[in-house]
Each structure stands twice: as structure tokens, then as C-alpha cells.
C-alpha positions in Angstrom: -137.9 -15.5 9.2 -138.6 -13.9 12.7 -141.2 -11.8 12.9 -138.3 -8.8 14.2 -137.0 -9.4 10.8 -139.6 -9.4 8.9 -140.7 -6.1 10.6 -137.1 -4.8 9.4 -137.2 -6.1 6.2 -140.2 -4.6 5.5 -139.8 -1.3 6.7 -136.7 -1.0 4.8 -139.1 -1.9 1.4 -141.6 1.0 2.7 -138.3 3.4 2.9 -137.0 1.9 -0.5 -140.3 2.9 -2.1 -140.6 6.5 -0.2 -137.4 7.2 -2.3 -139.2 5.6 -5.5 -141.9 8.4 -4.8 -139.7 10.9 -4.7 -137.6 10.2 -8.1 -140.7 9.7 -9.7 -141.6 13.1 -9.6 -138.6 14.5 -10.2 -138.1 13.1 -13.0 -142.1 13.8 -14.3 -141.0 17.2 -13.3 -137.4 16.9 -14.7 -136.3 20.6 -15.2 -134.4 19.8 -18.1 -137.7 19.7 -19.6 -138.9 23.3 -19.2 -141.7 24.8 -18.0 -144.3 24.0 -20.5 -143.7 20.2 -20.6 -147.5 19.1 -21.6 -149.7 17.7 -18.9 -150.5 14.4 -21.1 -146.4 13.7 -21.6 -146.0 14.2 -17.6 -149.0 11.6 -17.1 -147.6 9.3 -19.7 -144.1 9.6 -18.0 -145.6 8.9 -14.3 -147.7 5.9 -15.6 -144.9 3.6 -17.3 -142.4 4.4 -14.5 -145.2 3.0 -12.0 -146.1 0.4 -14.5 -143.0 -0.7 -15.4 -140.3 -0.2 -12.3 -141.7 -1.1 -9.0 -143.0 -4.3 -9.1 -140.2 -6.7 -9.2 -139.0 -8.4 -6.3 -136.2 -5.2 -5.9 -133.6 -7.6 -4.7 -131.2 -5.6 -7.2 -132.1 -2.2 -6.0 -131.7 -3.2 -2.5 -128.9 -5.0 -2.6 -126.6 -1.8 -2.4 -127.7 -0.8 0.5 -127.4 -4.2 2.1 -123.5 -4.2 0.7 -123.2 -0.8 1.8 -124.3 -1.4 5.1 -122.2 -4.8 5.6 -118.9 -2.6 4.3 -119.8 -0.4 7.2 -120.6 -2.8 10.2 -119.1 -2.0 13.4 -117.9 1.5 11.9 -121.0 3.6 12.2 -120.1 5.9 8.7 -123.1 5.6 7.4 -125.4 8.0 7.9 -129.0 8.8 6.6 -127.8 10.8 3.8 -125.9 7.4 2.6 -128.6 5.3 3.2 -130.6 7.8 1.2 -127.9 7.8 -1.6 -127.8 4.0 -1.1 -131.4 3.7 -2.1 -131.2 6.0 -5.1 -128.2 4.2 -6.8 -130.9 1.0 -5.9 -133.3 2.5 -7.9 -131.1 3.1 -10.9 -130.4 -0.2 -11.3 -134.1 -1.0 -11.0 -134.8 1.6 -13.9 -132.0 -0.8 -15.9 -133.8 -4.0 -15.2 -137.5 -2.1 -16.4 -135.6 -1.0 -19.9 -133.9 -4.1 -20.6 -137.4 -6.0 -19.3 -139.7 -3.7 -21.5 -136.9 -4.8 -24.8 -137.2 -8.1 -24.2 -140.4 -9.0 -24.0 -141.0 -6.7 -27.3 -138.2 -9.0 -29.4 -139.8 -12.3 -27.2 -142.9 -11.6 -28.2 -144.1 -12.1 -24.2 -147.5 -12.0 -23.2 -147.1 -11.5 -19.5 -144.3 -9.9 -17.2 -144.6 -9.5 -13.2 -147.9 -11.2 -13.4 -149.4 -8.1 -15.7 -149.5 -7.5 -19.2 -146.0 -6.8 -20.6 -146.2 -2.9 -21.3 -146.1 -3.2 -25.1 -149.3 -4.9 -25.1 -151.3 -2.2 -23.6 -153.8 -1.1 -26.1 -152.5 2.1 -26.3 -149.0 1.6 -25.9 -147.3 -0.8 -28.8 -143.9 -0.6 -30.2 -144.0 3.3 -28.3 -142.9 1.0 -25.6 -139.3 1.1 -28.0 -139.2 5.0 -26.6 -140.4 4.4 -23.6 -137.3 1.8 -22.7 -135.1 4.6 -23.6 -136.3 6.8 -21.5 -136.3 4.3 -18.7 -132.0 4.1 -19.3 -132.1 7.8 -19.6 -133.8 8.0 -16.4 -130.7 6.8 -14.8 -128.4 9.4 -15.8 -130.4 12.1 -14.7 -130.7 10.6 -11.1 -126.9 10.6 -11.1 -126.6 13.7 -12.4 -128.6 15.3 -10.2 -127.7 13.5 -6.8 -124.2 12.1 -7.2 -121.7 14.8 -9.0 -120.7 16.5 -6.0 -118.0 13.7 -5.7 -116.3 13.9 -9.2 -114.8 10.3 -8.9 -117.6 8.6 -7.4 -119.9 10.4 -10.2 -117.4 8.9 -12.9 -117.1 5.8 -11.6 -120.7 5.6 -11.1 -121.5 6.5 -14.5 -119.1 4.4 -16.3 -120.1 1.4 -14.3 -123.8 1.6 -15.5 -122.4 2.4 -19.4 -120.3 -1.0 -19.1 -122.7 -3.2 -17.7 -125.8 -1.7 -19.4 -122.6 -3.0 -23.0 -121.8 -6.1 -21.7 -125.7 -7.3 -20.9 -127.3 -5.9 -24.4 -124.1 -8.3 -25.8 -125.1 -11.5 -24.2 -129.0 -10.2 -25.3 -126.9 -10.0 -28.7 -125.4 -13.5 -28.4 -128.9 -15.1 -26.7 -131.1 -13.6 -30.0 -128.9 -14.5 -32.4 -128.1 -17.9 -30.9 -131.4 -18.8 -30.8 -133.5 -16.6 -33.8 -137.4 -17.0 -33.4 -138.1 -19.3 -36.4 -135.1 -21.2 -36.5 -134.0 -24.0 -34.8 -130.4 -24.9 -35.0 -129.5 -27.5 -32.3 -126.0 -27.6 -33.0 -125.6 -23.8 -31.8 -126.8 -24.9 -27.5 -123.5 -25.9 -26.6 -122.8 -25.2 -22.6 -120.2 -23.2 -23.5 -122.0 -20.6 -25.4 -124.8 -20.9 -23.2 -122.7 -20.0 -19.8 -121.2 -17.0 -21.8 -124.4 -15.6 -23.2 -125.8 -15.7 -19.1 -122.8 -14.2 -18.0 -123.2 -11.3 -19.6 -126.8 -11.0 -20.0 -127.8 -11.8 -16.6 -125.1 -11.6 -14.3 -123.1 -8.6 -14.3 -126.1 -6.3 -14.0 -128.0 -8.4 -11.3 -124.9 -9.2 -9.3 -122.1 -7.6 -9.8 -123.7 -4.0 -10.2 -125.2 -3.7 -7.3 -122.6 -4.8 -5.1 -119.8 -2.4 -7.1 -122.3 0.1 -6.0 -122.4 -0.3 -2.4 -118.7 -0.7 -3.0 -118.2 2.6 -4.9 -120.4 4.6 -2.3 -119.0 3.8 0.7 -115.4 4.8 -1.0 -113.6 1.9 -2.1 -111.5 2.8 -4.8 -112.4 1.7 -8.1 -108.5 0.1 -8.5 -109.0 -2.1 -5.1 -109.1 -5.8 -5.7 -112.5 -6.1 -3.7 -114.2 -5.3 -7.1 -112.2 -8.1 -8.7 -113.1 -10.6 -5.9 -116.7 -9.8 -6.4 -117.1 -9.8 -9.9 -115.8 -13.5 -9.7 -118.3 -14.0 -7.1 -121.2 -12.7 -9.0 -120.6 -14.2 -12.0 -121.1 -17.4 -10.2 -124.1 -16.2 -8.6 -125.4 -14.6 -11.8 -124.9 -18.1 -14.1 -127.1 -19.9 -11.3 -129.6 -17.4 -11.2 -130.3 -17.8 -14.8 -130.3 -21.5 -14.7 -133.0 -21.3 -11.9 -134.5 -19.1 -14.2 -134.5 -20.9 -17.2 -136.0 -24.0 -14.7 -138.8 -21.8 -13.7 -139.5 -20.7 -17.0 -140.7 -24.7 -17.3 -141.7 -26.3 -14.2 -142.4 -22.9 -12.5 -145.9 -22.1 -11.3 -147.0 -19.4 -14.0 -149.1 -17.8 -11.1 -146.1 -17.9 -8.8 -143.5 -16.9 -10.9 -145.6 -13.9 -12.4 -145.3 -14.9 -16.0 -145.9 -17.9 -19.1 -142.6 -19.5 -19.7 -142.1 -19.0 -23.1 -138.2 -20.3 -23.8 -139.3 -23.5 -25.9 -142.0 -21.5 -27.9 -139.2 -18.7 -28.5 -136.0 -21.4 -29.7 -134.0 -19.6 -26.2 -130.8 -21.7 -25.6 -131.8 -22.6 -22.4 -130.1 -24.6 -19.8 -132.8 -27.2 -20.0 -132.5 -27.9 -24.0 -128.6 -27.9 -23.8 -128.6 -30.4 -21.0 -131.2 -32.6 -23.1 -129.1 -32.3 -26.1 -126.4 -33.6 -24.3 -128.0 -36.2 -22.6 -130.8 -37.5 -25.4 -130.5 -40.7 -27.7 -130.5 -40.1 -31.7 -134.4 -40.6 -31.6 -134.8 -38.2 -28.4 -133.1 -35.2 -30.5 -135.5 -35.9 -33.2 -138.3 -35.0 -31.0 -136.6 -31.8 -29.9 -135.4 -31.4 -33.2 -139.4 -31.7 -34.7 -141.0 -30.1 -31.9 -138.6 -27.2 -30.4 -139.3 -23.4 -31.1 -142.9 -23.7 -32.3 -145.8 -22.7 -30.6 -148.1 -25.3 -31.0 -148.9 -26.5 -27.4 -148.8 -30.1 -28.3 -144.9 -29.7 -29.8 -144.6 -27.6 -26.3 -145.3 -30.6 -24.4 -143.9 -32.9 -26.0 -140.4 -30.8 -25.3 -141.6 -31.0 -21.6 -142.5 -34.3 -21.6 -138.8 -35.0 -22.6 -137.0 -33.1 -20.3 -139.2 -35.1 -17.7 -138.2 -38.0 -19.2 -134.4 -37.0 -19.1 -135.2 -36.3 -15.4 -133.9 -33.0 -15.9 -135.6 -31.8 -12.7 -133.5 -34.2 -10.8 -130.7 -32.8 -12.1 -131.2 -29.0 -11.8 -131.5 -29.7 -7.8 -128.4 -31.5 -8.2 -127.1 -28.7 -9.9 -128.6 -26.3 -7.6 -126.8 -27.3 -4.2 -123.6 -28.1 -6.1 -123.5 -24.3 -7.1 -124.8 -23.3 -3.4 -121.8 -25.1 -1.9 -119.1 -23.6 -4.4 -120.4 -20.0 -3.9 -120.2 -20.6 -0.2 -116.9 -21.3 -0.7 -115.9 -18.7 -2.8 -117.2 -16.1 -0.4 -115.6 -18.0 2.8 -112.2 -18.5 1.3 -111.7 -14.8 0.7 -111.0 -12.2 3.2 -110.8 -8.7 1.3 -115.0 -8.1 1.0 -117.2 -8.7 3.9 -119.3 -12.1 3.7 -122.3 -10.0 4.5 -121.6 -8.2 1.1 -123.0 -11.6 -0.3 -124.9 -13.7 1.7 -127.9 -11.6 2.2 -128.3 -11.2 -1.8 -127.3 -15.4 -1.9 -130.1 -16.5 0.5 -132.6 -14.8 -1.4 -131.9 -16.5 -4.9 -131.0 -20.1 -2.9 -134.2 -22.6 -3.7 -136.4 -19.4 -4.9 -139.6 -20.1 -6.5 -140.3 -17.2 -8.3 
């Protein structure tokens, strides 16, 4: 990256998080609240929205602007108070990603998230963190109450949009926990195709396909125009490789690097990694996933590892990896109705990531 990028890039995160600021204490403040909201609720409020929302990498949250921005180029519409609006959608989405976060790692069991404690084990806070995630989703509906009604449709559209992704993703959180119950192991259940439906719809409508119907629906594309259509097929693509790097990282991934311990063969997850190896393994290799998977006894940990090394499963994740690069590449170039910018920015972000 240029160092005139990288001097954009990161003076857009500086204005990104100016707007974080800003909803922050409106919603500590929230008016809905009255007057006489204690001082220890307020204080409580500001500290798990800093905790908890900020600290990802924000490539959702920013992605609207970018696909605002690309909608726009050459046409000069957008003005600060888009860009503005822009960010704040961005920030919804991030407030979705810190409730659904803060669930999972309660029914995981996690131990670390974004290279902290996950909030629920903060001495003070426990299952509260249960309230707390609501309030995090309620969050959203207050910022687009407050900032986006003027425009009735937009508002609507907005609205519903987060109401049927925030469905579809806690269904394929439905399908991955019940697939997969901490406790007990049944291999038969990590079949590819249940696997690529429960990432769809966990992962990749809210981390693709929201933020880019976002920039779509601000800048004023109607919510019948086939450009939402071409991009959900797009995302869902770019969503189902996400996870599978994910689920990769979650094993070979540098714990400091990624900013968490990889739990998915402790927790019985039907990751890409065991439903490869089932496919893949001799009768006696299944017996050692069979014996050793979903426990968390280190040694029957590494023995799993050990396995998927064996099945050279690495290998065949980076296979897998520029196989998917080259077909989403395509699926952006071969269409003509959304602008490729709309895509590539958030694409070369994921492509080879690390953490």
C-alpha cells in the first residue's frame, strides 16, 4: 500500500471513529431514557459499547461507505451529510456483529475475543452480558430512528433489511449449534452441504451482503432493482469463503495474530476442516476424529490437528482459496448492473487475510 493510501485509509478510520464518539453518547444519553437515568447505568452503557464494538477490524462498517462512494464515482452526489449517514449505517452493522459476537462466545464457551477477554468473562459482568447483547441490537434501531426517518422508504427499507438479516444469521447460528451440540459428536451430521448452508446464513449475509445493500439503499437504489439481487449472489460467495478462511484460522492461525484461541475442535463446530477430513479420511482416520473430536483435552486437540496435517488440509485450503478468488473475480467482472468498486475494495481485504 502507498503511503498516499494509507494516509487515506487511515484518515477515513479516524472519521469512522469521530462518528463512533458521537453515537456513543447519544445513545448513553438516549432521551428515551428520561432525565433521571442513573449515573452507574450511563457508565455501564458507555463501557460495553467501548468494550465490545470498536475493536474489530470495521471492514463491515466501512464497507458502506466504500459501496456508496463507488455507486457515486464520477457523479459528485455525495456530500458530507451522506458520507456522515454513510458512516452511521457502518456503525449499525458494527453494533450487529458486537451482539451476535457477545452471544456466541457465551453459548461457545470462549475465552478470548479481539485479543481481550470475551465480555462475559469480566468479573463483574457474567451471563448480564445476555442483556447487554440486547441492548447492543437495540442500539441499532435507535440510530435509525433517530437519523434516517426523514426518508420514509429508505427508513423502511433500512429497518427491514437489518430485521431480515439479523433472522437469517441467528438461523444458521440455529443450524451451526444444533448441528454440532457441545458434548456430542455426531460425524455423520458434517456433510458439505449442511455446512455451506449453515455459513451462508450465519456469516454471509450480515458481513457481505448487508453492508453493500446499505450503500445501495442510501445512495437511492430502489429496493426492487436487480443490483440487490446481483449482489446478494456475490456476497454469498464472498461470505462462504470468509468463513472457510475463518474456520482455517481458527486452526493454523497465529492466536496472537488472529486475536483469539481457536476453539472449533474443542466446541464439536462443523467446520470446513472436519468435513473435508471426513471426506477424505480412511476407516481408521475417522476413528481418531471420531475418539478425539469435541473434547477438550489438549492431547485429543492435537491429535485432530495432527490429522488434518496429515490429510494435508492446509494444501488444500490454499487450493481452495484462489479457486474461490478466481470465481468471485468473475462473478463481479461478468456483470454490468453494480459497480466493480462496490466489491473489490471489501474482496482485497478478505483475499489471503491472516487475521
Amino acid at each position: 500500500m502507498s503511503d498516499a493510501k494509507r494516509q487515506k485509509t487511515e484518515a477515513e478510520k479516524a472519521a469512522f471513529m469521530a462518528v463512533f464518539d458521537k453515537l456513543v453518547d447519544f445513545l448513553v444519553n438516549d432521551p428515551l431514557l428520561g432525565d433521571d437515568q442513573p449515573e452507574q447505568s450511563k457508565q455501564w452503557m458507555k463501557r460495553m459499547l467501548d468494550y465490545n464494538v470498536p475493536h474489530g477490524k470495521l471492514n463491515r462498517g466501512m464497507a458502506v461507505l466504500d459501496a456508496m462512494l463507488s455507486l457515486d464515482e464520477g457523479k459528485g452526489a455525495c456530500d458530507d451529510a451522506m458520507k456522515n449517514s454513510a458512516r452511521m449505517l457502518g456503525w449499525c452493522i458494527e453494533f450487529l456483529q458486537a451482539y451476535f459476537l457477545v452471544a456466541d462466545d457465551i453459548m461457545d464457551h470462549s475465552i478470548t475475543r479481539r485479543g481481550q477477554p470475551c465480555w462475559y468473562k469480566q468479573p463483574d459482568i457474567g451471563l448480564i452480558a445476555i442483556n447487554d447483547g440486547i441492548i447492543l441490537e437495540s442500539c441499532i434501531y435507535r440510530i435509525l430512528k433517530t437519523h434516517f426517518n426523514a426518508d420514509l422508504a429508505k427508513y423502511v427499507h433500512l429497518t427491514d433489511l437489518f430485521h431480515e438479516v439479523t433472522h437469517q444469521t441467528a438461523h444458521g447460528q440455529l443450524l451451526d449449534t444444533t448441528t454440532a451440540p457441545i458434548g456430542t459428536v455426531d460425524l455423520s451430521r458434517y456433510t458439505k452441504e449442511r455446512y455451506m448452508r449453515i455459513v451462508t446464513y450465519k456469516t454471509a449475509f450480515y458481513t457481505f451482503y448487508l453492508p453493500i445493500a446499505c450503500g445501495l439503499c442510501l445512495y437511492g437504489i430502489p429496493r426492487d432493482n436487480e443490483a440487490y439481487q446481483i449482489a446478494e449472489d456475490i456476497c454469498m460467495t464472498m461470505g462462504q469463503y470468509f468463513q472457510i478462511q475463518d474456520d482455517y484460522l481458527d486452526c493454523f492461525g497465529d492466536p496472537e495474530t488472529i486475536g483469539k484461541i481457536g476453539t472449533d475442535i474443542e466446541d464439536n463446530k462443523c467446520s470446513w476442516l472436519v468435513v473435508q477430513a471426513m471426506e477424505r479420511a480412511s476407516a481408521d482416520q475417522k476413528k481418531v476424529i471420531e475418539e478425539n473430536y469435541g473434547k477438550t483435552d489438549a492431547e485429543c486437540v492435537n491429535k485432530v490437528k495432527a490429522l488434518y496435517r496429515e490429510l494435508k488440509l492446509d494444501e488444500l485450503f490454499k487450493a481452495y482459496e484462489t479457486e474461490s478468488y478466481d470465481e468471485m473475480v468473475k462473478k463481479i467482472e461478468g456483470q454490468s448492473v453494480v459497480p466493480k468498486g462496490v466489491f473489490m475494495p471489501l474482496l482485497a481485504k478478505i483475499y489471503k487475510r491472516t487475521k
